[in-house]
Structure formats: C-alpha cells, structure tokens
N, C-alpha and C positions, 0 to 999 in steps of 0.2 A: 790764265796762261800757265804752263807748266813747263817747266825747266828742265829735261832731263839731261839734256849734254850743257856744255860749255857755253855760254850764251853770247852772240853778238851783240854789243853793245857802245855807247858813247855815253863819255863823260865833260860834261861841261863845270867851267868855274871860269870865277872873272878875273882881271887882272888887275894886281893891287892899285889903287888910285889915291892921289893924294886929297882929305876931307873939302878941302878947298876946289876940287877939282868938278866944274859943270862942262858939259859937253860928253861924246860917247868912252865908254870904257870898253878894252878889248875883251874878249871872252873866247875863252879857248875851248876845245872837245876833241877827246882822247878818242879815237876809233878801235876795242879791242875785238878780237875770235878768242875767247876763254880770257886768259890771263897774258896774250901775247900782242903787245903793238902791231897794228898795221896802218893808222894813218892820224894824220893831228889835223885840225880844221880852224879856222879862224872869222871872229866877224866881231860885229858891234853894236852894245847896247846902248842906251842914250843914261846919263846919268838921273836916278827917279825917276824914271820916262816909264813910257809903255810898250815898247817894241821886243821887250824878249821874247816872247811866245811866238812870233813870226820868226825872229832872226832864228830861233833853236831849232825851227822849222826848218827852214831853210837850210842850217847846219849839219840837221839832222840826215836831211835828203842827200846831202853828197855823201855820207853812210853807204847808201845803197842799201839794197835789196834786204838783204840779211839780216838785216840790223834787228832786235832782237827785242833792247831794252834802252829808253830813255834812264840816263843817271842824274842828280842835281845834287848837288850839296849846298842843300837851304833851298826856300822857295822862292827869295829874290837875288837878283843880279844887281852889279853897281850901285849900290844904295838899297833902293828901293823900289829899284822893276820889278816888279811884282810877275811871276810867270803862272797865267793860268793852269792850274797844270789838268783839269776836263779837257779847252782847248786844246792842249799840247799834244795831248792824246789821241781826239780826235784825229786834228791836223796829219800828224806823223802817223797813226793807226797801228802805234809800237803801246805797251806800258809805260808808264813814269813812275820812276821811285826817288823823290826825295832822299837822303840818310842827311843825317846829324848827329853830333858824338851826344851831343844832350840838349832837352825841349827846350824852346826858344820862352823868350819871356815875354808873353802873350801880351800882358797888361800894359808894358814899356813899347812898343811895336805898335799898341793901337793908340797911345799917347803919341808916338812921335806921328803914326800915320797923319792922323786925323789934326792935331796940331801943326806940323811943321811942312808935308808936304803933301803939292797941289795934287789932289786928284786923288789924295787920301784917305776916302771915304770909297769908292771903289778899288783902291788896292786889298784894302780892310776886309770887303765884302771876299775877293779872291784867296785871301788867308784863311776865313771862316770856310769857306768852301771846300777849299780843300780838307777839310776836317784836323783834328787833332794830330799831333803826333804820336806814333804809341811803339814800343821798344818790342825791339825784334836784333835780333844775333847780334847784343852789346851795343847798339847804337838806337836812334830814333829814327822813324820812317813815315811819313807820309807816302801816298801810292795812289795811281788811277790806271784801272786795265789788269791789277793785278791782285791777288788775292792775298793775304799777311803771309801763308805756306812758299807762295812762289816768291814772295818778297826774303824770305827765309833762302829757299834754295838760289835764288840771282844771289842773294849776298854770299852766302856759303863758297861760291861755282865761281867770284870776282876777286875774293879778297886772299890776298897773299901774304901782307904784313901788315901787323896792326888789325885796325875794323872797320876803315876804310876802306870799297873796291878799289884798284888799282885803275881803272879810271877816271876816278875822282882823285886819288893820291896825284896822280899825272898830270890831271890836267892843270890841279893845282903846281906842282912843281914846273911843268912849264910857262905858265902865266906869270909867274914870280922869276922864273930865270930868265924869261924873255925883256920882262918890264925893268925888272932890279939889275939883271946882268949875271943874277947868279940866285938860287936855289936853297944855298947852304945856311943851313938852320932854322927853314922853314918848319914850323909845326906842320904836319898833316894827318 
C-alpha cells in the first residue's frame, strides 16, 4: 500500500479496566481523514476472550468505504484478546499497523499466556504470527497489508504530537475520559 495523501484511518484502544475485572471491556475507535476527527465508534471485547478480531471488524466497517488504514496500539485488547492481525486484514481488506512506544517483553507474555490464561497456547501462536516487532519513526511496529516504507509514511501523514498517530492518542484519551470521567494526565 502506498500513502501519498493523508490517510483514512481508525484507531482502536481499550478502556481502562479494573485487574479484578472479568466480563467485556469497552474499546473505543477514532475515525480520522488525515489528522482531522470525524467520527468515534464503540463496542466490546470479552476480558482474555477471543472476540476482538470480529468486534474491530465489525468496528471497522462503520468506517466506511475510505477507510484507509487499521491502527492498534499493542496486539491485544482487555488483557489478553489477542487480535489476529492476518485475520484482521483479511476481514476489513484495509492494512493493520500495530505501534508501540517500545517491544513488549516477549518471554513474560508467553509465561503469563501459556501459564495463567485459558486458551493460551493459541493466543501465543497469534503473537509469533504476527512476527517481531521492529522500530520504524521512534516507535515499534508490527504490520499486515503493509510494507515497513508505507508503515513509515501512515505514521509520518498521522502523527501530530509526540509518536503516537492521533488516532491512537484519541482513542486512548477518550476511553479513559469516558471510563474515569476524565482524561487528565493520562500518558499517551
């Protein structure tokens, strides 16, 4: 895929959840045209569950047409939904570009999978799949649909403050304003 204008895109993140918390978590997605809001979206993952790669789907499709580029920050939701991201791709027939400010810690990830939750050994499998992480414009990135050059130009053509695209800054800041009641002094 190649970037030349301002890219259509969503940004998905979840919504803070307390550790004790089983049952769905909300998860939000930013709809931008370049760097400019146009719509927020709302749905629900299952806590450790497996349903994110349907629900983003799903998410995704009220986008519409245009929609450009899947965004994730990180490749699981509420715990440990682990989100196919080949699936994902297929599915929506957009890119997915994971970002991360820095690589996750692989070893600790497949201890908790494979030890503490059910169905752990194929979450596990959908992390190796997705391949490594590898640093592109100050952040980490995982990608499917997209080549590291266009994962360079999506981030370049999203991001406005910081190294976060502003779909991912957003969706997080409204997940945490929605949930907590307020925003202020979130990291993002």
């Amino acid at each position: 895929m190649s970037l030349l204008h301002a890219p259509h895109a969503i940004g998905f993140d979840d919504a803070p959840f307390a550790r004790t918390h089983r049952g769905d978590v909300a998860v939000f997605g930013t709809v931008y045209a370049g760097t400019v809001l146009h719509a927020v979206v709302r749905g629900r993952v299952r806590r450790d569950g497996r349903n994110s790669t349907d629900e983003l789907t799903r998410l995704a499709d009220l986008a519409g047409e245009q929609l450009g580029v899947v965004l994730l920050q990180g490749i699981a939701l509420a715990g440990f939904n682990v989100v196919d991201l080949a699936r994902l791709h297929a599915q929506t027939g957009r890119p997915v570009l994971v970002v991360a400010r820095r690589p996750p810690r692989l070893e600790r990830i497949r201890a908790a999978l494979l030890e503490h939750v059910p169905g752990g050994a194929r979450k596990w499998r959908l992390i190796e799949q997705a391949g490594e992480m590898e640093p592109c414009s100050g952040v980490y990135v995982q990608r499917a649909g997209l080549s590291l050059a266009g994962a360079q130009a999506t981030l370049a053509a999203l991001t406005v403050t910081g190294r976060i695209p502003e779909p991912l800054r957003a969706a997080h800041l409204i997940a945490g304003g929605v949930t907590r009641g307020s925003s202020a002094g979130q990291r993002v």
